[in-house]
C-alpha positions in Angstrom: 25.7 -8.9 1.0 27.4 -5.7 2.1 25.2 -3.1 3.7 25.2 1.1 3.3 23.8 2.7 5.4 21.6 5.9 4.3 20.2 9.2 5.7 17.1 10.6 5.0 14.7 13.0 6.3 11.5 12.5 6.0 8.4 14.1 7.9 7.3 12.4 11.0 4.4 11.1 10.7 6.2 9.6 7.2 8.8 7.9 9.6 6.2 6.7 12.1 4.4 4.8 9.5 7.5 3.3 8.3 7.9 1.7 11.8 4.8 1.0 12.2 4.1 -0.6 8.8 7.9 -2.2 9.2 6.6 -3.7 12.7 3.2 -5.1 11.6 5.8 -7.5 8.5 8.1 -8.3 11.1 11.0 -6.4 9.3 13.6 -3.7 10.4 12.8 -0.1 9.0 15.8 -0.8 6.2 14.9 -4.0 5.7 11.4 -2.5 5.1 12.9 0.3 2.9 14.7 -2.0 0.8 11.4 -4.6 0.1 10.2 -0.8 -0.9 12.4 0.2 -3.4 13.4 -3.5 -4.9 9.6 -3.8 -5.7 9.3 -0.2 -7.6 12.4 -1.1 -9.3 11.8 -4.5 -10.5 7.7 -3.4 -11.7 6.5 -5.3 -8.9 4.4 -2.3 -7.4 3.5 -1.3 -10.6 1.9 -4.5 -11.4 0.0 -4.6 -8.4 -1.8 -1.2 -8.7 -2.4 -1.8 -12.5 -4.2 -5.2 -11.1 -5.9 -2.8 -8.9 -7.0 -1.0 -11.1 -8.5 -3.5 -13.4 -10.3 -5.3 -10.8 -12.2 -2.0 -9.5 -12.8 -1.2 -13.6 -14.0 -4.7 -13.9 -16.3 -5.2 -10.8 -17.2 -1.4 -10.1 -20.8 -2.0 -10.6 -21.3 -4.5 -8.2 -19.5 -2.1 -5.4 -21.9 0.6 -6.7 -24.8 -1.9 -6.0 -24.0 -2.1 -2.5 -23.3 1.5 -1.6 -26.3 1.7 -3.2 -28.1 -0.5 -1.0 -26.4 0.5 1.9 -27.7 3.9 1.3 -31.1 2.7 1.2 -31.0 0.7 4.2 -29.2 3.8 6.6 -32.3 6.1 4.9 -35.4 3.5 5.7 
């Protein structure tokens, strides 16, 4: 597949997270990028926070239980 390349600026600490995140997958800044935009394009990203979303709406009592909990223990 042909390749264009692109300019952007973006703040730094923006662009060192972008390394660093691009790093930690084993992936090229662009190649990084591109996973990026091809999974907000096709929904993918979408999907995953709407999953998210669910799952906290779905189990948020039993997180609230042990904050709860934890509270108790740090004040005894």
């Amino acid at each position: 597949m042909a390749k264009t390349q692109l300019g952007a600026r973006v703040d730094e600490d923006v662009a060192e997270l972008a390394k660093k995140r691009a790093a930690d997958l084993g992936l090229s800044v662009g190649d990084y990028l591109a996973r990026l935009v091809q999974d907000d394009a096709s929904g993918l990203r979408a999907r995953a926070v709407e999953a998210a979303a669910r799952f906290l709406a779905e189990h948020q009592a039993v997180f609230d239980e042990a904050e709860q909990a934890s509270r108790e223990t740090r004040a005894a």
